[in-house]
C-alpha positions in Angstrom: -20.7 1.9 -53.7 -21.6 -0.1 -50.4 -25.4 0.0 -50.0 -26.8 1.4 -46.9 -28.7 -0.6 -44.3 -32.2 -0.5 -44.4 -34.3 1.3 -42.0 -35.3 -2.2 -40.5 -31.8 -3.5 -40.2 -31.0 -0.5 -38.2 -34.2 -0.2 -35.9 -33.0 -4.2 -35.7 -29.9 -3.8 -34.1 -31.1 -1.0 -31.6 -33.5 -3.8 -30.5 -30.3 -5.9 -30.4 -28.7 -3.4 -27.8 -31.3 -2.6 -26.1 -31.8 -6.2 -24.9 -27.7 -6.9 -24.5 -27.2 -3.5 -22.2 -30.3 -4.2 -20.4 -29.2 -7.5 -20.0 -25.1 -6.8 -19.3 -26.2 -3.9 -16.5 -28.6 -6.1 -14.7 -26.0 -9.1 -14.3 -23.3 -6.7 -13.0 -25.8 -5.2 -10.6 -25.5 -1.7 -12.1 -27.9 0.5 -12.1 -29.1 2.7 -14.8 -27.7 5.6 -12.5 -24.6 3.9 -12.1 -24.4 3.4 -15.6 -25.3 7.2 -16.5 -23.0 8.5 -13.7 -19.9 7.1 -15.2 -20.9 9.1 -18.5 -22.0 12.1 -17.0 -25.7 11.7 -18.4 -29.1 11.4 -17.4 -30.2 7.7 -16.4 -33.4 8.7 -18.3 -31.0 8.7 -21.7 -29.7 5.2 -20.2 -33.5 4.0 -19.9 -34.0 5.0 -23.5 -31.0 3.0 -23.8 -32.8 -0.1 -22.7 -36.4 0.5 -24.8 -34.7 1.1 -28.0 -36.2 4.0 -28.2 -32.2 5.6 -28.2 -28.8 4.9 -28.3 -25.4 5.8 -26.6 -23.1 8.2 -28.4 -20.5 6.8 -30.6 -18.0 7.8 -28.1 -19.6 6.2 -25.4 -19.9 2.7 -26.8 -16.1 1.9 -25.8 -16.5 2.9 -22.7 -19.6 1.1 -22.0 -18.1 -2.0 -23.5 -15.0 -2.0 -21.0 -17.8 -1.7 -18.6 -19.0 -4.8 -19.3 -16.1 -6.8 -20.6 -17.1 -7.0 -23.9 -16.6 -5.2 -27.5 -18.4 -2.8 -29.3 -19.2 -5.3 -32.0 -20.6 -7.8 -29.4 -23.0 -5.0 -27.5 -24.5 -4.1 -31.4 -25.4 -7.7 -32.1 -22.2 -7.7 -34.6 -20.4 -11.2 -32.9 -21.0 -13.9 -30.8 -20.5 -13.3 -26.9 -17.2 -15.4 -26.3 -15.6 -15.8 -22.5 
């Protein structure tokens, strides 16, 4: 049986998002408004977004990676950035 990630790993990765959205949205010039606004949530869930203290749905994370030209993997800290 496939162990699960530790608490760490996890917490990890959210840091990993957190920095790569905050980083994606600012060099498109989007707003965290913007951003919500295409998901139909509150920019306050988008800012969570950004401290790691949240993240997006599952269902969201395609969207927000066609967003930003980019996969899913690639916004979780999974790959490489590649253009």
């Amino acid at each position: 049986m496939k162990k699960l990630p530790e608490k760490a790993d996890v917490e990890g990765k959210n840091l990993v998002f957190a920095e790569r959205f905050a980083s994606l949205r600012k060099s498109r010039g989007l707003t965290q408004r913007a951003i919500a606004e295409k998901l139909g949530i509150t920019d306050r869930a988008v800012s969570k977004w950004e401290t790691g203290r949240g993240t997006p749905k599952f269902s969201d994370t395609p969207i927000l990676a066609s967003i930003f030209g980019v996969t899913t993997d690639y916004l979780f800290g999974c790959e490489k950035m590649s253009y």
